[in-house]
C-alpha positions as CSV (number, residue, x, y, z in Angstrom):
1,X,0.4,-20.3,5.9
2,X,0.7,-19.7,9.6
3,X,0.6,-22.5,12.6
4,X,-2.3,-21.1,14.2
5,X,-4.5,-21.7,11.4
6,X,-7.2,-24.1,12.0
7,X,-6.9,-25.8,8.9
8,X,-10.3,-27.9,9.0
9,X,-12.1,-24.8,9.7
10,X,-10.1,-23.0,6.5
11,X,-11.0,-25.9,4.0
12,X,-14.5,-25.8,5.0
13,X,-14.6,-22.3,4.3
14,X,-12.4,-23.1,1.0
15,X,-15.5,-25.7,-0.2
16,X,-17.9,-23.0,0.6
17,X,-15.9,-20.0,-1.6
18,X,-15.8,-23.2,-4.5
19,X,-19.4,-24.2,-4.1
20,X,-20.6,-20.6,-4.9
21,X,-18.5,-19.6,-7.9
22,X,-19.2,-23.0,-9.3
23,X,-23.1,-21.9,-8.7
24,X,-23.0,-18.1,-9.0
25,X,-20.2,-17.3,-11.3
26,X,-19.5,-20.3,-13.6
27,X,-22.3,-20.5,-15.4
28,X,-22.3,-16.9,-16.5
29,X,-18.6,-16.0,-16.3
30,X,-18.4,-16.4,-20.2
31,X,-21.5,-13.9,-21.3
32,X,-19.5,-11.5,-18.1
33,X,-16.5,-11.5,-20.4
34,X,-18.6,-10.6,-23.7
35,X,-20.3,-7.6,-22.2
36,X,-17.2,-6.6,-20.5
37,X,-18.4,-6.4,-16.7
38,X,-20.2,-8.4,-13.9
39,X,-23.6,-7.3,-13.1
40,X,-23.5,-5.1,-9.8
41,X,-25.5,-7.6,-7.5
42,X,-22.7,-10.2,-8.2
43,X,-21.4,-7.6,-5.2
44,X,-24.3,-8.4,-3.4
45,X,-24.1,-12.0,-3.5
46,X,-20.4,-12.4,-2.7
47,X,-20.9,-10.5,0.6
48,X,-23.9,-12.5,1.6
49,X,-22.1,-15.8,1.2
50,X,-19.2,-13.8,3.1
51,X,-16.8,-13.7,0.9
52,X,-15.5,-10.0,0.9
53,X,-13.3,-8.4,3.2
54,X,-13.0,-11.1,5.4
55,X,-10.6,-9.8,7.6
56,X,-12.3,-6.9,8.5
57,X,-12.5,-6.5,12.5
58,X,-15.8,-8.0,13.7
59,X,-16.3,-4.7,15.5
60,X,-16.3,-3.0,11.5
61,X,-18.6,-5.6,10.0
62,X,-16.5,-8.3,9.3
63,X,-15.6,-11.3,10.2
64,X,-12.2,-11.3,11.8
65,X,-10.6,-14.2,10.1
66,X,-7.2,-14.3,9.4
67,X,-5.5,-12.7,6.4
68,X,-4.9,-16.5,4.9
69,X,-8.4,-16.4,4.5
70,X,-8.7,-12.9,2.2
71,X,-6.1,-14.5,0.1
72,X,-7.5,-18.0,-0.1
73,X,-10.5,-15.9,-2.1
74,X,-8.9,-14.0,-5.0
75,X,-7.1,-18.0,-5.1
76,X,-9.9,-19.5,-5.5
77,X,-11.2,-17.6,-7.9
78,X,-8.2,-17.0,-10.0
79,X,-7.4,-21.0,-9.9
80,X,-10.7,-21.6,-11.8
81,X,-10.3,-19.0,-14.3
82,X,-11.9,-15.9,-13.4
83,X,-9.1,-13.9,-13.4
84,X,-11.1,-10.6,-13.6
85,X,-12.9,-11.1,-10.4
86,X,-10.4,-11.9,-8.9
87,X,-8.4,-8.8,-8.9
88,X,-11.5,-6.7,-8.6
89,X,-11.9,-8.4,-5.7
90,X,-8.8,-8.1,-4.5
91,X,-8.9,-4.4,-4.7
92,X,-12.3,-4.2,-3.2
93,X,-10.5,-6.3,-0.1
94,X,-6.9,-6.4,0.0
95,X,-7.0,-3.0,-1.0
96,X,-9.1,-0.3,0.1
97,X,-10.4,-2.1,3.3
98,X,-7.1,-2.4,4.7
99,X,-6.4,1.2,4.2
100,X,-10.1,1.8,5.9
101,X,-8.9,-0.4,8.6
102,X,-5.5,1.0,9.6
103,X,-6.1,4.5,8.4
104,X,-9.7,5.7,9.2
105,X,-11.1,7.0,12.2
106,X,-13.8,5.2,14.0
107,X,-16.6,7.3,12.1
108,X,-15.1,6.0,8.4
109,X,-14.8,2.8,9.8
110,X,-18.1,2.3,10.8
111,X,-19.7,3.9,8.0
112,X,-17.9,2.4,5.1
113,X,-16.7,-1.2,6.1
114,X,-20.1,-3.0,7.5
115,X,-21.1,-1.7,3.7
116,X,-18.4,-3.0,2.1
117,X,-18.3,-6.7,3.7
118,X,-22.4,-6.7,2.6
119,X,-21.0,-5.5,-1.2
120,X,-23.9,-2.9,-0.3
121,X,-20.7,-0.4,-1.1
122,X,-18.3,-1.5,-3.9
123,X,-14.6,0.1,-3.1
124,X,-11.6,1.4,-5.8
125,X,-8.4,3.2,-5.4
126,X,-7.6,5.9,-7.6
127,X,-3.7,6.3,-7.9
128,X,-2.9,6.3,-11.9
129,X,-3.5,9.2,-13.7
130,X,-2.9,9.5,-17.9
131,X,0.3,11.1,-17.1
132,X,1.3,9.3,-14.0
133,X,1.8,5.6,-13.6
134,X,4.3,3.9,-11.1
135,X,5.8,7.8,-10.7
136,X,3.5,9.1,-8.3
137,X,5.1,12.1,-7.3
138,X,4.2,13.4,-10.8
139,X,0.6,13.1,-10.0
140,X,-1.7,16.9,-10.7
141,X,-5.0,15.7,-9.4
142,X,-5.3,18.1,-6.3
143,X,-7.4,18.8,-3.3
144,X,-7.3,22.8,-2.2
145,X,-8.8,23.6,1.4
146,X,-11.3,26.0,1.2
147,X,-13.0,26.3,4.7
148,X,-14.4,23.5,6.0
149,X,-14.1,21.4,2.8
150,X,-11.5,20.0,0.5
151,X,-12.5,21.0,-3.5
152,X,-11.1,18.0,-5.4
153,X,-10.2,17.9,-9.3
154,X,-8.5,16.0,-11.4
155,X,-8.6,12.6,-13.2
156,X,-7.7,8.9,-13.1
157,X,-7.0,6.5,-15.4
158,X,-7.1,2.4,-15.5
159,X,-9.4,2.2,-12.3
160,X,-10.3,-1.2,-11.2
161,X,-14.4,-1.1,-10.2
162,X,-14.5,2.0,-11.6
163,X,-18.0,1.4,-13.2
164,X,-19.3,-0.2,-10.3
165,X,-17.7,1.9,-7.5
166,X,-19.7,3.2,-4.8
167,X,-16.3,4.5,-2.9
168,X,-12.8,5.2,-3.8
169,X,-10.0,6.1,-2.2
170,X,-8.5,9.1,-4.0
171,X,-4.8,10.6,-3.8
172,X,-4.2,13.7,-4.8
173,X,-2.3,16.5,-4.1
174,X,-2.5,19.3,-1.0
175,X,0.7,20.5,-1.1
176,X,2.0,20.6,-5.2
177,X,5.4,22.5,-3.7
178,X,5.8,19.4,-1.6
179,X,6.2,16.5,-3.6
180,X,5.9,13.5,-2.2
181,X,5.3,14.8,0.8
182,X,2.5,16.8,-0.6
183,X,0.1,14.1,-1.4
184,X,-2.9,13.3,0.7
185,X,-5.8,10.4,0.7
186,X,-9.5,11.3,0.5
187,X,-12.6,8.6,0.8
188,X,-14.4,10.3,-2.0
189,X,-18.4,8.8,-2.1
190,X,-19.5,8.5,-5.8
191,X,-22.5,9.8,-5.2
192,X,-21.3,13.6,-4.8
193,X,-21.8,16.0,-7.2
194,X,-18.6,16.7,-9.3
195,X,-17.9,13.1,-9.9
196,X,-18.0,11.3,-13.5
197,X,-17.2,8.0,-14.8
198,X,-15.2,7.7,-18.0
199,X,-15.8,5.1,-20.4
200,X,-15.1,1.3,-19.3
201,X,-11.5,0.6,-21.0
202,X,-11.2,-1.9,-23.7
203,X,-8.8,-4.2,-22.5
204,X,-6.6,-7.2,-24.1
205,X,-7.7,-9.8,-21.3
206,X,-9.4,-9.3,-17.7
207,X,-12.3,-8.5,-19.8
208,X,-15.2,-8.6,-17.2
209,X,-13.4,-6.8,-14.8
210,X,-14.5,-2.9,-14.9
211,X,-11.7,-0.7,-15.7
212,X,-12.5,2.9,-16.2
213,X,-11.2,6.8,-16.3
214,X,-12.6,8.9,-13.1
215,X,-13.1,12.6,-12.8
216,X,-13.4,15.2,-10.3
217,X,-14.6,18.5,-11.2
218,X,-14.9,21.3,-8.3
219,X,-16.1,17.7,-6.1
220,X,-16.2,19.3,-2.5
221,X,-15.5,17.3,0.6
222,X,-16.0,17.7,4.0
223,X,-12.7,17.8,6.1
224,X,-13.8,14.2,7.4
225,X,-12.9,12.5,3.9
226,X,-9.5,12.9,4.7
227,X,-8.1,9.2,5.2
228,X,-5.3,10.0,7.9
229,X,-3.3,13.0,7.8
230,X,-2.8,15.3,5.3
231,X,0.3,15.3,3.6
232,X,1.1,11.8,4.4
233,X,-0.7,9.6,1.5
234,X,2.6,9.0,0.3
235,X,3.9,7.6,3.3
236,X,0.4,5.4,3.3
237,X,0.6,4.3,-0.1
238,X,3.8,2.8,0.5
239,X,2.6,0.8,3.8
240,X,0.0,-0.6,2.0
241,X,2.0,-1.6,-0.8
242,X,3.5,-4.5,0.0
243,X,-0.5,-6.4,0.7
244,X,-1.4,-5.8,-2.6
245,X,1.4,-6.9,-4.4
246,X,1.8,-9.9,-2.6
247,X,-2.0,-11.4,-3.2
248,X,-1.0,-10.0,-6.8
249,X,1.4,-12.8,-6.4
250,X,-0.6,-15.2,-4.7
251,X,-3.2,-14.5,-7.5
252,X,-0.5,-15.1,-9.8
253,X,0.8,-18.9,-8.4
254,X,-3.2,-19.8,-8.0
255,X,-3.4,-18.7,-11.9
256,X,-1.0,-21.0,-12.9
257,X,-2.0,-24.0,-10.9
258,X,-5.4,-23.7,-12.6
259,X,-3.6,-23.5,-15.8
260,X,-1.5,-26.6,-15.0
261,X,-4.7,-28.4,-14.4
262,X,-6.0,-27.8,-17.3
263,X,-3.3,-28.8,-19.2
264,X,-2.6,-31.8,-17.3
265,X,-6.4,-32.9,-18.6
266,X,-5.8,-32.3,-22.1
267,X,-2.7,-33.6,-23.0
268,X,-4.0,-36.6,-21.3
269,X,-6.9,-37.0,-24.1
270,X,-5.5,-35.3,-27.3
271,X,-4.2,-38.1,-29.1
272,X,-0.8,-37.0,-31.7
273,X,0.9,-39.5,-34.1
274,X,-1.6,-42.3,-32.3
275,X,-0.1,-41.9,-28.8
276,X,-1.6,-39.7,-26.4
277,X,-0.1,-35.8,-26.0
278,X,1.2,-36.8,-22.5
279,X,3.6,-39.2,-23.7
280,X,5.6,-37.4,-26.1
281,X,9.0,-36.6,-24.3
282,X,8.2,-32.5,-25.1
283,X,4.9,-32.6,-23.3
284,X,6.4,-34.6,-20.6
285,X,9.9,-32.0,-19.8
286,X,7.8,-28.6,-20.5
287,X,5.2,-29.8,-17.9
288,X,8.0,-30.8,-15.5
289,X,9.2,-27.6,-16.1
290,X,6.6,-25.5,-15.2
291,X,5.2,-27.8,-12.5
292,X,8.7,-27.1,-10.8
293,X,8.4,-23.3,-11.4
294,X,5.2,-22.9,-9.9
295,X,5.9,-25.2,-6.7
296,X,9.3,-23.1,-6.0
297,X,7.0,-19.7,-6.3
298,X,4.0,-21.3,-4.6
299,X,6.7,-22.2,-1.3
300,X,7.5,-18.6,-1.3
301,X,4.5,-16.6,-1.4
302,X,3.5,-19.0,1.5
303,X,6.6,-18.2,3.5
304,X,5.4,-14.5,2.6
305,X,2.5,-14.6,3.7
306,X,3.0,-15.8,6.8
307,X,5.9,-13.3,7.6
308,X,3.0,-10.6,6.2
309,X,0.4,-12.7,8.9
310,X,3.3,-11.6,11.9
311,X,3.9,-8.1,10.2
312,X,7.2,-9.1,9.7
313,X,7.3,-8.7,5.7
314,X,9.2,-5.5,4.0
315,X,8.8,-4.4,1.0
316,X,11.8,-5.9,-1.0
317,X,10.9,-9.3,-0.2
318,X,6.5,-7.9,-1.0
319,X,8.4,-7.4,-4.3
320,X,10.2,-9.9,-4.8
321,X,6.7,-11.8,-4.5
322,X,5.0,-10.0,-7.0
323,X,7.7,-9.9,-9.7
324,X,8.7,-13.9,-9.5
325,X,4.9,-14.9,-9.1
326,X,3.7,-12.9,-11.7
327,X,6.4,-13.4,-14.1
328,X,6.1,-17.3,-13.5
329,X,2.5,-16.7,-14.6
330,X,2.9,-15.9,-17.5
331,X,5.5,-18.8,-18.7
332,X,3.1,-21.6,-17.2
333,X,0.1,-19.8,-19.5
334,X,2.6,-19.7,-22.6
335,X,3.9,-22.9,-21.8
336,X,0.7,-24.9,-20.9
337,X,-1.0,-22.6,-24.3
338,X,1.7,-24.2,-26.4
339,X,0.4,-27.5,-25.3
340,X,-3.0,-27.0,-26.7
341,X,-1.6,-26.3,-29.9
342,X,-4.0,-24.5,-32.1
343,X,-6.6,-25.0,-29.8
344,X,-5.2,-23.0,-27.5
345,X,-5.7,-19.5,-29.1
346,X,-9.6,-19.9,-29.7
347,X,-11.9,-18.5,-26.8
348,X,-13.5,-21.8,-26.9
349,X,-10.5,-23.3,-24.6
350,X,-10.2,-21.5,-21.0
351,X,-6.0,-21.6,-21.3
352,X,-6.4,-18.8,-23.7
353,X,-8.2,-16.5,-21.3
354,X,-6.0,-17.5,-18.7
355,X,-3.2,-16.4,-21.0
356,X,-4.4,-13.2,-21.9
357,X,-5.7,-12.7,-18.0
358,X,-1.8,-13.1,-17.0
359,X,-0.5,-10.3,-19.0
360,X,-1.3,-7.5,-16.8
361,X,0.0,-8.9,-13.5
362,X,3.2,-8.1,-14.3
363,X,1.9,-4.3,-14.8
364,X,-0.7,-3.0,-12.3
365,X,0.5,-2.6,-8.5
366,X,3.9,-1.7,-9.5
367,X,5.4,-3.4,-13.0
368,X,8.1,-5.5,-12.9
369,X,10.9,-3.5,-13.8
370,X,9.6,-1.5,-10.3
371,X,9.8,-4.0,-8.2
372,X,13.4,-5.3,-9.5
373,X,14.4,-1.1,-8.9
374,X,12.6,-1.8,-5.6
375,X,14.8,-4.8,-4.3
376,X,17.9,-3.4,-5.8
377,X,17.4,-0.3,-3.9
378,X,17.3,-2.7,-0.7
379,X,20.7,-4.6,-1.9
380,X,22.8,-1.4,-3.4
381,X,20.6,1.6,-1.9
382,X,20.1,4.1,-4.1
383,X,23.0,5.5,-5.5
């Protein structure tokens, strides 16, 4: 965290983010993971308690806050076990309103970001495709000029908000000869005709968070959905990059505290061989363990953000982030699982859908083989 946060002022806010997912998501969170998706005015409620894109300029909507505050959300709400809404939220936030906010002119702006800080308008990013993952370049969806509008097809695939998305920030291609280079972003409003949601994806863990296939068929836009220039979504993408993969990581070291905690309870009231868990010597070195692992990991993504907070933070290091976070994730949820024994793998006991939660951190935003070809690249280059 930054100096020139006031921290009174930040806790405050923290008890208020507490107080209403303890009210508003807690008691349904459970049912949300059965049916496989929030209900759309959870949206609605998040942004009048004022908890989405907090960093949004005043003059767009929000309120102005510092980035610390954004990230203190998704923490919040991936500390206590909704590990679903936290990453849609953190798409919804640390995602596409940043790009809104650096990229879009002042008409984009002020259309789309009052909407989104309300969760009037619900935001995605469509990068993936079923033939294009982390390799980008390889993407087909395109975006031909014709006149005064852009005619947009293609598909994606593993959207976050897909379902509930009332934007989504679309790459595709306006140059296929180009490449990279060829790739441009478009604010594509779901509303238009030529746009179709897939089914919602059946996934392993994560399960109230929406995850879905989008398609564009013949979808036309108007020259002003361009988000920046043409030709340079590439360019953008990887700007915007290092954001989301460090709250991915921040997300990540919040996770594992959470799952720490609730460890910590347990093995203080199971009772084994007429002792209690806690003082078996096992119990006692794996939680030391882990407790270690997540401090070290919590320290950095703190140093990181701050040098994010001073737009002093590359890439490398964003990665480095994401990739010791996320991997440290998932060995506090094995770990602290192991603990609960054969508790521990029924849904009855949260640590199993923290466990099953953590799995895809180390995939979406860049997996972690990427981001270790990522810092290499920084160390050796690319030879």
């Amino acid at each position: 965290m930054t100096d020139t946060i006031d921290r009174e002022e930040m806790n405050l806010f923290r008890d208020m983010v507490v107080k209403v997912l303890e009210g508003e998501v807690a008691p349904h969170y459970e049912r949300w993971d059965k049916e496989g998706i929030v209900p759309r005015e959870l949206w609605n409620q998040l942004g009048e308690a004022g908890m989405l894109c907090v960093d949004v300029a005043e003059a767009d909507g929000g309120c102005g806050v510092p980035f610390e505050y954004s990230v203190m959300v998704g923490a919040e709400m991936s500390r206590m076990g909704f590990g679903a809404l936290a990453t849609n939220v953190m798409v919804h936030s640390d995602i596409v309103a940043p790009y809104i906010s650096h990229l879009g002119s002042e008409a984009q702006r002020q259309h789309w970001l009052p909407k989104m800080v309300t969760g009037e308008a619900v935001g995605a990013i469509a990068m993936t495709e079923p033939g294009a993952g982390s390799d980008l370049q390889a993407m087909r969806s395109s975006a031909v000029l014709d006149g005064d509008e852009y005619v947009l097809n293609g598909s994606k695939t593993f959207i976050t908000n897909g379902q509930h998305a009332d934007l989504v920030i679309v790459a595709a291609k306006t140059d296929p000869a180009a490449g990279a280079r060829g790739i441009s972003l478009f604010l594509v409003d779901t509303t238009l005709p030529g746009f179709a949601r897939g089914r919602n994806l059946d996934k392993i863990g994560q399960h109230c968070g929406d995850t879905s296939e989008l398609f564009f068929e013949d979808l036309r836009l108007p020259r002003s959905a361009l988000l920046g220039e043409e030709g340079k979504g590439f360019v953008y993408l990887m700007q915007e990059l290092p954001r989301e993969r460090l709250v991915i990581g921040a997300l990540g070291t919040a996770a594992a505290r959470g799952s720490l905690d609730l460890t910590l309870q347990y093995v203080d009231e199971r009772i084994v061989f007429g002792q209690k868990l806690k003082q078996i010597q096992n119990t006692r070195f794996r939680l030391a363990e882990m407790e270690t692992d997540y401090r070290v990991n919590q320290a950095f993504i703190d140093q990181c953000i701050s040098q994010y907070s001073r737009g002093e933070l590359d890439a490398a290091t964003a990665s480095m982030a994401k990739y010791s976070a996320t991997e440290m994730q998932c060995r506090v949820a094995d770990g602290c699982l192991q603990l609960f024994g054969g508790y521990g793998y029924t849904s009855e006991y949260p640590i199993s859908r923290a466990f099953v939660d953590a799995r895809v951190q180390r995939i979406y935003g860049g997996t972690s083989e990427v981001m270790k070809e990522v810092i290499a690249r920084s160390l050796l280059g690319r030879d």
